[in-house]
C-alpha positions as a printed Julia matrix, in Angstrom:
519×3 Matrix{Float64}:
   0.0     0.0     0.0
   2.91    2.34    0.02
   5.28    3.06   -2.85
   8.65    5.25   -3.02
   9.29    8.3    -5.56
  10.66   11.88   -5.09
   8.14   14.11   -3.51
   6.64   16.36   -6.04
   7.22   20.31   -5.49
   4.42   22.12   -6.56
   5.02   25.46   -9.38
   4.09   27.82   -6.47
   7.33   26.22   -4.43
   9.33   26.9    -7.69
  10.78   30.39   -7.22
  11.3    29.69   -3.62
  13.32   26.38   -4.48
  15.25   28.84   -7.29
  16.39   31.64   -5.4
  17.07   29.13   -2.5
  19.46   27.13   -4.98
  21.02   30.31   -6.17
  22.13   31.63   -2.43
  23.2    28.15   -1.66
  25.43   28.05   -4.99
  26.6    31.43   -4.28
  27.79   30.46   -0.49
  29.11   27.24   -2.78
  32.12   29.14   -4.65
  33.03   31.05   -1.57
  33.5    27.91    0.6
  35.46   25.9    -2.43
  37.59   29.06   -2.37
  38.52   28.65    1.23
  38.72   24.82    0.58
  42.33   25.22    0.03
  42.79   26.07    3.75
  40.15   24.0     5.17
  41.26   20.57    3.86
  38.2    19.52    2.4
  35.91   20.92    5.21
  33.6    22.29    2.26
  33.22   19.35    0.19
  32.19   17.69    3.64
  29.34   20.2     4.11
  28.32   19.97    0.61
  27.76   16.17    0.82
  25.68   16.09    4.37
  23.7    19.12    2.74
  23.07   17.13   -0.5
  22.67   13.78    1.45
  19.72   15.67    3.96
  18.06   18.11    2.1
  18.03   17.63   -1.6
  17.84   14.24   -2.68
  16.38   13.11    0.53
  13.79   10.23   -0.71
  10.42   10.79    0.37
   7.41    7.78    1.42
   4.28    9.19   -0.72
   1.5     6.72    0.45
  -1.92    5.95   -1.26
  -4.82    5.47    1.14
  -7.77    3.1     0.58
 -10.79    3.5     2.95
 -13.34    0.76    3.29
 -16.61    1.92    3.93
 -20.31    0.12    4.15
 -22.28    1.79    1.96
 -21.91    2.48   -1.64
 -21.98    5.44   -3.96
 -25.08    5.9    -5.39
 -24.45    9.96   -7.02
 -21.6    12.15   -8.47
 -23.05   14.57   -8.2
 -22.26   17.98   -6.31
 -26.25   18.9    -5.86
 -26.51   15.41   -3.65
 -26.65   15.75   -0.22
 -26.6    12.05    0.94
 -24.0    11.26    3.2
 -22.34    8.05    1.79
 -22.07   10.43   -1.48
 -20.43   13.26   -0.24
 -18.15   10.88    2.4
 -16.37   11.12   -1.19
 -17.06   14.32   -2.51
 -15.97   16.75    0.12
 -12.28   15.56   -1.4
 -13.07   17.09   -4.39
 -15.5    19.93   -4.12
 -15.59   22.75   -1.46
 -17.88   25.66   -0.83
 -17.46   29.35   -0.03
 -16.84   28.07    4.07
 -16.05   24.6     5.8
 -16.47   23.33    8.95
 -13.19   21.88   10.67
 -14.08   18.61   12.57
 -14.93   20.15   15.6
 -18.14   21.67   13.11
 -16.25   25.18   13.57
 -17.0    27.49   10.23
 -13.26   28.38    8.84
 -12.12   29.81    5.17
 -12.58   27.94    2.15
 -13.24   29.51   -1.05
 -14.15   32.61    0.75
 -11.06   34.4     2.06
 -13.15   37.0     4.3
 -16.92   36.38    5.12
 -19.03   38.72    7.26
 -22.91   40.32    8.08
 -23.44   43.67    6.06
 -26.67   43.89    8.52
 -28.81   41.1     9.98
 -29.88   39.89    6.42
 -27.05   40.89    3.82
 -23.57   38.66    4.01
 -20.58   39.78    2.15
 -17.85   36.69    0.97
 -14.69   38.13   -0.51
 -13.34   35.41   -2.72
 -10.22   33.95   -2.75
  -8.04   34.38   -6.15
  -5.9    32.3    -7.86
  -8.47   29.22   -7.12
  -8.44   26.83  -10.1
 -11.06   23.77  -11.18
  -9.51   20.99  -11.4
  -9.57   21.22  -15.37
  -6.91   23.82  -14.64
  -9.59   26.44  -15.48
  -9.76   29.5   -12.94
 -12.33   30.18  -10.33
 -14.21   33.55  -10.53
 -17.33   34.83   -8.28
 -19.27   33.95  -11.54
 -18.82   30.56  -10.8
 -19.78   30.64   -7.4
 -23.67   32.38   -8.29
 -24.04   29.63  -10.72
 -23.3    26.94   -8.36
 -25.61   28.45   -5.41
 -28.83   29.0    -8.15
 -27.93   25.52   -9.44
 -28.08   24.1    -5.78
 -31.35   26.37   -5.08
 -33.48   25.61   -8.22
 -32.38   22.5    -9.98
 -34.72   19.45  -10.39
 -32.17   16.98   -9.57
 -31.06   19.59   -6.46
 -31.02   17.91   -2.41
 -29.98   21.77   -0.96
 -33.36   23.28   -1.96
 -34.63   23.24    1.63
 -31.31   24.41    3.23
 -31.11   27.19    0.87
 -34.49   28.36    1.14
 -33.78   31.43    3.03
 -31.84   32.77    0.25
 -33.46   35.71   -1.53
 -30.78   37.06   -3.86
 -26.98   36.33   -4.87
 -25.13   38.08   -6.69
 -21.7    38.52   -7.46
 -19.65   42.35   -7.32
 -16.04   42.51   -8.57
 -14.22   40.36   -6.65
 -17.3    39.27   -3.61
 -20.47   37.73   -3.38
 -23.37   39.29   -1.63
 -25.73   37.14    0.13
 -29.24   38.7     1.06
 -31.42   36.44    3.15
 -35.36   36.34    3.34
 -35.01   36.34    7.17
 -31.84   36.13   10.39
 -30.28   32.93   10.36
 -27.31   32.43   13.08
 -26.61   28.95   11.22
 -26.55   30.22    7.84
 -22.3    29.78    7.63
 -23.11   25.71    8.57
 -25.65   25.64    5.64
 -23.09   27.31    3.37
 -20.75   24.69    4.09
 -23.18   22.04    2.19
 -22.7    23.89   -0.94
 -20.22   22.71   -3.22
 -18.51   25.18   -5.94
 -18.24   23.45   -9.72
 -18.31   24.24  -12.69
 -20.28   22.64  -15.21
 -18.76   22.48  -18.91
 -21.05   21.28  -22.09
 -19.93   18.0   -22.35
 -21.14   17.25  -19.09
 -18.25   17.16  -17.59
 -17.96   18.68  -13.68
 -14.95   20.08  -12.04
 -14.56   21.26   -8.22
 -11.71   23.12   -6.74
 -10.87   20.22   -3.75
  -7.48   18.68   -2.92
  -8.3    15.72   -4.52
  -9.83   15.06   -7.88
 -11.38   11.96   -9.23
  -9.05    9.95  -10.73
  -9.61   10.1   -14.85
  -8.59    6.87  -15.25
 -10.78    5.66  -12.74
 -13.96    3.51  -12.4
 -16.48    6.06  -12.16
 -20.24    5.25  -11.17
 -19.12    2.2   -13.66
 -18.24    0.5   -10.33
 -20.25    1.47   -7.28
 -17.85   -0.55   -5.13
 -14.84    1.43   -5.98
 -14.14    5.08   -6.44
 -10.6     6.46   -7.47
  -8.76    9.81   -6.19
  -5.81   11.62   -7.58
  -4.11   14.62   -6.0
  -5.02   17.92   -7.14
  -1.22   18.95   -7.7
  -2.69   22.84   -8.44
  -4.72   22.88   -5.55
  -4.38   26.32   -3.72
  -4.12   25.23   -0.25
  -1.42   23.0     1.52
  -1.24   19.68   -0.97
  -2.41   16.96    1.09
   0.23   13.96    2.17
  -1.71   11.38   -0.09
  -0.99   11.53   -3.72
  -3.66    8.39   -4.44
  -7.12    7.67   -2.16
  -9.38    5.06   -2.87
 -12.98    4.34   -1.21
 -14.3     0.53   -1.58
 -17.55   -0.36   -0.54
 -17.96   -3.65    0.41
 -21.45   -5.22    1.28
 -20.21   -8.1     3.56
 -18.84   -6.75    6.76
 -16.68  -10.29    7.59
 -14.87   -9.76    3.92
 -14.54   -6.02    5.14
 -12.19   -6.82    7.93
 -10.48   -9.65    6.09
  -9.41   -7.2     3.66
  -8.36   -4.67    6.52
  -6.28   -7.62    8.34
  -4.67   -8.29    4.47
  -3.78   -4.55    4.14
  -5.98   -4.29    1.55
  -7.41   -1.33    3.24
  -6.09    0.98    5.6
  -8.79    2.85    6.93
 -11.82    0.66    7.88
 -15.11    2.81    8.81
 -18.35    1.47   10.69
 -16.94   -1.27   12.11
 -19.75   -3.74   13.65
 -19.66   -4.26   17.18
 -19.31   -7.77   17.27
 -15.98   -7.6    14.99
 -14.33   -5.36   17.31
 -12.56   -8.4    19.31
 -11.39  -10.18   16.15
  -9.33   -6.99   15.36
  -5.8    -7.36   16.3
  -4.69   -4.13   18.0
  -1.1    -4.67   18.41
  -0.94   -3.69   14.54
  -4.26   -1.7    14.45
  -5.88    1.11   16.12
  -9.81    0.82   17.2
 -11.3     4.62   17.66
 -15.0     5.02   18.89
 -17.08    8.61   18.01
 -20.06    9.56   18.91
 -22.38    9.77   15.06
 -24.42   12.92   16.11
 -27.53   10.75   15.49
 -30.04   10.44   18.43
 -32.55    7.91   18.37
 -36.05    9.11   20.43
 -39.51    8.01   21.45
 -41.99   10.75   20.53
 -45.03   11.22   22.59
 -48.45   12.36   21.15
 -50.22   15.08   22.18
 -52.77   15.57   19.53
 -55.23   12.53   19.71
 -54.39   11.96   23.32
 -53.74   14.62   26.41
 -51.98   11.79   28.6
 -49.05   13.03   27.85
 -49.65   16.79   28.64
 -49.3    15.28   32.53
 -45.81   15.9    32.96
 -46.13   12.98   35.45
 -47.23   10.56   32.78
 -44.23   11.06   30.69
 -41.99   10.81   33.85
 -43.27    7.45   34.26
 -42.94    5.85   30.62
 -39.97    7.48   30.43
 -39.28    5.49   33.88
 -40.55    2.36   32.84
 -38.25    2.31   29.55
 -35.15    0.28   30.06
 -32.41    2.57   28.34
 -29.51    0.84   29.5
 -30.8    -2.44   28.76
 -31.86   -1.41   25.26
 -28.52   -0.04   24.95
 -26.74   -3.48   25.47
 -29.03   -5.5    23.05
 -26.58   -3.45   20.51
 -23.85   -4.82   21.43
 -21.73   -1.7    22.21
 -22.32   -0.24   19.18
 -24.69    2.4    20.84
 -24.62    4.53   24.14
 -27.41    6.07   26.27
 -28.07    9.57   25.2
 -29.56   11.89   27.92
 -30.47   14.65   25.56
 -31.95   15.13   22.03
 -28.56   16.01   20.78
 -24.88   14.68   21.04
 -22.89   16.23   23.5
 -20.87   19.11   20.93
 -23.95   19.83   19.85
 -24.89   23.82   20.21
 -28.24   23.12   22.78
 -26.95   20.42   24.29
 -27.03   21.03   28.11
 -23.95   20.02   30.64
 -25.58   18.6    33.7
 -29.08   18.67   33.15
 -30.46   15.64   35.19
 -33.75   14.13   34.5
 -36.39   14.72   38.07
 -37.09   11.93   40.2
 -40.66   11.87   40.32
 -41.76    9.82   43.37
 -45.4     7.85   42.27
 -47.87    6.82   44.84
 -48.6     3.52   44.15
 -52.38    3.81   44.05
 -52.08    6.49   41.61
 -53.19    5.45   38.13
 -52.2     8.56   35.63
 -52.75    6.56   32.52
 -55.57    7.31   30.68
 -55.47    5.88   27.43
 -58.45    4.52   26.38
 -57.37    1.87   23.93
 -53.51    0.19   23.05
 -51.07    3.06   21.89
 -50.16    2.94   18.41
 -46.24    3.1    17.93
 -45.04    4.33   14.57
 -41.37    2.95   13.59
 -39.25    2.92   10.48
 -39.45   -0.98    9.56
 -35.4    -0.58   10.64
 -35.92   -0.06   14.25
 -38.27   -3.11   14.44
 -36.13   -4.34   17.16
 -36.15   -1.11   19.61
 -39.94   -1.29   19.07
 -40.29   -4.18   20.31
 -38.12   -2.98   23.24
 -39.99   -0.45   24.13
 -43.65   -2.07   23.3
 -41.88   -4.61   26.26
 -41.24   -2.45   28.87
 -44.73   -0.09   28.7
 -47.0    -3.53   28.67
 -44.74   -4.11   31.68
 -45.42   -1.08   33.21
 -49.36   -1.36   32.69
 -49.88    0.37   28.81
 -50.66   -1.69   26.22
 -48.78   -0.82   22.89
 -49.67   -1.78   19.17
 -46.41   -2.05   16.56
 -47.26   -0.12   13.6
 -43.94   -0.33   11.04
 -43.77    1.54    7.86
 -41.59    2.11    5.0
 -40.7     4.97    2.58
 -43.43    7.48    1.86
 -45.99    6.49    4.11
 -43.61    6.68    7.08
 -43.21    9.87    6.08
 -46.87   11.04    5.4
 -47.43    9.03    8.98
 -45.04   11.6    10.76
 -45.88   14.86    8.88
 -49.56   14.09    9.7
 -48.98   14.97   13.49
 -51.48   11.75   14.49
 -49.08    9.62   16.34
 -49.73    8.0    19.38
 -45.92    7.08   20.1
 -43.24    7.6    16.96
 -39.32    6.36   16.63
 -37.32    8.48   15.15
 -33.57    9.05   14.7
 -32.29   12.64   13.98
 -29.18   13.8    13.04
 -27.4    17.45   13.68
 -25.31   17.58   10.43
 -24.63   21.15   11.2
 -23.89   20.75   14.86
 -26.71   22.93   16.29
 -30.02   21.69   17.56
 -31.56   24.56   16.23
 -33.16   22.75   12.88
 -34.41   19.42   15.5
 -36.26   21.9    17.18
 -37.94   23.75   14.24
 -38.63   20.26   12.53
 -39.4    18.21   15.12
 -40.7    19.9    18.27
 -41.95   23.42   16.72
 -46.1    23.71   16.52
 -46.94   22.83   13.26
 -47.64   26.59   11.85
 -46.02   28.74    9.26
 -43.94   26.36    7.48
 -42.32   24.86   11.19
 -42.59   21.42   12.55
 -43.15   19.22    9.36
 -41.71   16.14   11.22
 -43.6    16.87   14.78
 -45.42   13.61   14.67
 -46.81   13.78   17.75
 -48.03   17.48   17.19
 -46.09   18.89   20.42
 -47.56   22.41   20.9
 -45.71   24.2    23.45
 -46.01   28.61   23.18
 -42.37   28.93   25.67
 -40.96   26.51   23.42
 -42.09   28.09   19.79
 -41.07   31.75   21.51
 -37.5    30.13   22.49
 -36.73   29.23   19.2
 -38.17   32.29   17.54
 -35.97   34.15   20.11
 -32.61   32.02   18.81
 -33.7    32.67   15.21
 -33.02   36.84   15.74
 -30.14   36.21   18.17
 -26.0    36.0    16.94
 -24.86   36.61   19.85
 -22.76   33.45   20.45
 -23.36   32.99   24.47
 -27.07   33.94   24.39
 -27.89   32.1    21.88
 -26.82   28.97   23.7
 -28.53   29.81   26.08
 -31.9    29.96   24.67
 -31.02   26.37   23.15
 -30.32   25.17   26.47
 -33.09   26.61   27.76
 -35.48   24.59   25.05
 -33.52   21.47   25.96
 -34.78   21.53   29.35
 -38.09   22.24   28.64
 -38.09   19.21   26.37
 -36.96   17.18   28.77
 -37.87   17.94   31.87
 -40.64   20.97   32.33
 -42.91   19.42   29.49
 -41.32   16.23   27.74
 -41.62   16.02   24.41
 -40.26   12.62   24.33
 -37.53   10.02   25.75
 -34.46   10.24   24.73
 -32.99    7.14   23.82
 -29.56    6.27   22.42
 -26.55    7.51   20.37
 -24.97    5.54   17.55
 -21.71    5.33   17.4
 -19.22    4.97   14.06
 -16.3     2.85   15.07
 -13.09    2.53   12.67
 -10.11    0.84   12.62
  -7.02    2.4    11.67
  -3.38    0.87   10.22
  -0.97    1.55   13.28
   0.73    4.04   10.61
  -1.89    6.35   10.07
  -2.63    9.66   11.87
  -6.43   10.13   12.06
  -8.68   11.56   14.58
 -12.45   11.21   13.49
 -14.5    14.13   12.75
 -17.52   15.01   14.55
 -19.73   14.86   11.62
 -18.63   11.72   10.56
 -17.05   12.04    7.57
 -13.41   11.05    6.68
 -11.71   13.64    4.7
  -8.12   12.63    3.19
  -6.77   15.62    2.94
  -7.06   15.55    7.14
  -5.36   12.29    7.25
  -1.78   11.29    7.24
C-alpha cells in the first residue's frame, strides 16, 4: 500500500526552491575558495547538505478506505451522506467546517454580516477547477442557483432562506429572506463546480477523481488523484481510494490483508477479532439520536408531565442499549454532547409515584409508529410499557408512508432518529418539536404544541450573539426534557473505525473522513 518516488514540489514552491538554490550556490564558490585552507571541510558540508536536504527520498503513500455503503451519485447537488463521504475531497464551498463543526475559510477568504440579512464573501483568487480552469465569483452564483433551483437539487430546503446572490467585482453578496445564526453551517453544504457542455464537472478540492478511474461504472470502488494545483497545503496522499464492500466479515479480512487501511463502521461484534497490536480501534459519537416521541394531539396523557416521567421510567435505556452490542450509548439529551443546545448537567427529576395512583388514561392500546429498521427497539420499548401497565400496538412503515405518517402529526408514540449535520439543535427543534404553523414542525409527529418553546426558538432565530444564543437552546432542551417532555431520549450511535498503526487520524464530529485531514 505504500510506494517510493521523489516528492513532487508544486510550481508555487518553484521560485522559492530557485532563489534558495542560487544563495546556496553562491555560499558554494566562496566555501570551495577557502577549501584550500580547510582541507576539504567544504566538500564535507556539501555532501551532508546534499545527502539531507536535496535528494532526501520521500514515502508518498496511497490510502484506501473501506466503507459500508456504496456510492449511489456524483453529483455535487446530492446531499446524501455516503455520497459526499467522497465528494468533500473534491468539491468545497465558499466556508467549511473543521471537525470540531467550527466554520473556517474555504473559497471565501473574508466572510461577514453587512446587517442582519445581507452577508458579504470576498473570494479567494488564484483558485483553479480541477480542469486547470480558474475560479471567478461567476462561478460561485451559478453553483448556489444551481443548488437552489435544480430538479435533480437535495440543498433546496437548506437554501431556502436565500433571496438574492449576486456577485460584485471580486465578492459575493448574500441577502437572506429572514436572520439565520446557522446560515455559515448551511453554506458549508454547498459545493462550488463548474459545469462544462460536455457534461463534464470540475470542483476546486485537494483531490480530484481519478480520470482513469472507475467512475459510477463501479459502485464498489471510487478512485482519487491529488489535485497537484490545488491552492491550499497539498495533502500527504498523492492516491485515495474508497471501496464499498457489502459483507462486513470480507470487510475486515481485507483490513487484516492490508488491503485497506482505513476501515469505517466497524460492527460491534468484529471489534474483538481486530488485532490491535498492529491496528488502532477509535470510537465517536455519530451525532444521530434515536427518540420516542409522545403524542399530544389525539391523546392529552401526555400533557401530565407525570405521565411522561413514568414511561420514560418504565423504559429500560440501559438495557436497550446493550441488546446493541456496544455499538450504541445512552443519550440523555436530544442532541450529542458538541452539539450547540446540548445542556452540561441537566439531570432528568425523580418523580416519586404513589402507588395507588393510576395517571394513565389511554383509552385503547397506543399505536407506535417505527421505520421498519428499528423493528427491534420497538419491540423494546412495546416490552417495557406492557410491563409497566400500557398496552402498545407495533405499527412499522416504510418509505413514503412513514413519512406522510409523521408529517400528519397523528401519532400516538413515533421512533425516530435525527441527526445534527450542522452541529446545532436549532433545525431538531424547528422540525421536530416546533407547533406545526407557518412552514415549522413538518416532522412533529406527535403534534407537540408548546407557546415557551415556539417563543425560544423564535428568540434564537433573531439572536448571533454566540453565548445567548446557547442559552436559549439550552433553555429549550430543558423544557423538552424535563418541564414538558416532548419525548424520551434514547440512544446515540456510534461509528467505530479501525485504523493501520501508521496512520494519523482523529475522526471528525460529523462523521465524515476527509483525506486531505489524514496522514
Amino acid at each position: 500500500m505504500v510506494k517510493s518516488k521523489l516528492e513532487h514540489v508544486s510550481h508555487r514552491t518553484a521560485q522559492i526552491i530557485f532563489f534558495g538554490t542560487l544563495i546556496l550556490f553562491i555560499v558554494a564558490v566562496s566555501l570551495v575558495a577557502l577549501n584550500f585552507f580547510t582541507q576539504g571541510v567544504v566538500t564535507d558540508f556539501l555532501v551532508k547538505y546534499d545527502k539531507t536536504t536535496i535528494v532526501e527520498e520521500i514515502i508518498v503513500d496511497e490510502i484506501t478506505i473501506g466503507t459500508a455503503a456504496p456510492v449511489t451519485s456524483l453529483s455535487p447537488l446530492n446531499f446524501e451522506f455516503q455520497n459526499r463521504l467522497v465528494l468533500n475531497n473534491s468539491y468545497e464551498g465558499l466556508v467549511a467546517l473543521d471537525p470540531s463543526l467550527q466554520v473556517k475559510q474555504a473559497l471565501a477568504v473574508t466572510f461577514g454580516q453587512l446587517d442582519d440579512l445581507t452577508w458579504e464573501f470576498r473570494i479567494r483568487e488564484g483558485v483553479k477547477f480541477h480542469n486547470g480552469s480558474d475560479m471567478s465569483p461567476n462561478e460561485v452564483v451559478k453553483s448556489f442557483k444551481e443548488a437552489m433551483q435544480s430538479d435533480t437539487s437535495q440543498l433546496k430546503s437548506v437554501l431556502s432562506n436565500i433571496a438574492e446572490i449576486k456577485a460584485m467585482g471580486g465578492k459575493v453578496q448574500i441577502k437572506t429572506h429572514k436572520p439565520d445564526p446557522t446560515f455559515l453551517n448551511k453554506l458549508a453544504t454547498v459545493y462550488i463546480y463548474k459545469d462544462f457542455d460536455n457534461g463534464e464537472l470540475y470542483g476546486t478540492g485537494p483531490y480530484k477523481l481519478d480520470s482513469k478511474g472507475e467512475g459510477l461504472e463501479d459502485k464498489n470502488k471510487i478512485s482519487l488523484e491529488r489535485f497537484e494545483d490545488y491552492w491550499g497545503n497539498l495533502p500527504h496522499f498523492e492516491e485515495a481510494k474508497y471501496i464499498y464492500i457489502k459483507d462486513r466479515d470480507r470487510r475486515l479480512r481485507m483490513f487484516e490483508e492490508q488491503e485497506i487501511d482505513l476501515l469505517r463502521n466497524v460492527p460491534y461484534p468484529l471489534v474483538p477479532e481486530i488485532n490491535t497490536d498492529e491496528a488502532i480501534i477509535i470510537t465517536q459519537p455519530s451525532l444521530e439520536v434515536t427518540f420516542l416521541g409522545f403524542g399530544f394531539k389525539n391523546l392529552r396523557m401526555f400533557e401530565d408531565p407525570t405521565v411522561a416521567y413514568m414511561v420514560r421510567d418504565a423504559i429500560d435505556r440501559e438495557a436497550l442499549a446493550a441488546s446493541f452490542g456496544g455499538a450504541v450509548r445512552v443519550s440523555p439529551q436530544f442532541v450529542s454532547n458538541g452539539v450547540v443546545g446540548y445542556l452540561p448537567g441537566l439531570e432528568e427529576p425523580e418523580v416519586i409515584i404513589p402507588e395507588d395512583a393510576s395517571p394513565y388514561s389511554a383509552p385503547r392500546p397506543l399505536i407506535l409508529d417505527f421505520s421498519i429498521g428499528l423493528s427491534e427497539v420497538a419491540k423494546h420499548i412495546e416490552s417495557d410499557l406492557e410491563a409497566a401497565g400500557i398496552e402498545v400496538e407495533l405499527n412499522p412503515l416504510a418509505g413514503s408512508d412513514l413519512i406522510k405518517r409523521l408529517s400528519s402529526g397523528e401519532s400516538d408514540l413515533y421512533l425516530l432518529g435525527w441527526k445534527s449535520e450542522f452541529g446545532d439543535a436549532i433545525d431538531l427543534y424547528k422540525v421536530i418539536a416546533h407547533s406545526k404553523e407557518n412552514g415549522m414542525g413538518e416532522f412533529n409527529a406527535g403534534n407537540y404544541s408548546i407557546q415557551r418553546v415556539d417563543d425560544l426558538i423564535a428568540q434564537s432565530d433573531n439572536t448571533f450573539a454566540p453565548l445567548d444564543r446557547v442559552r436559549l437552546l439550552q433553555e429549550i432542551m430543558r423544557t423538552l426534557i424535563n418541564e414538558q417532555p416532548f419525548g424520551v431520549p434514547l440512544f446515540e450511535t456510534q461509528i467505530i473505525y479501525a485504523a493501520t498503526q501508521d496512520l494519523t487520524f482523529t475522526p471528525r464530529i460529523d462523521g465524515y473522513v476527509n483525506v486531505a485531514e489524514v496522514r
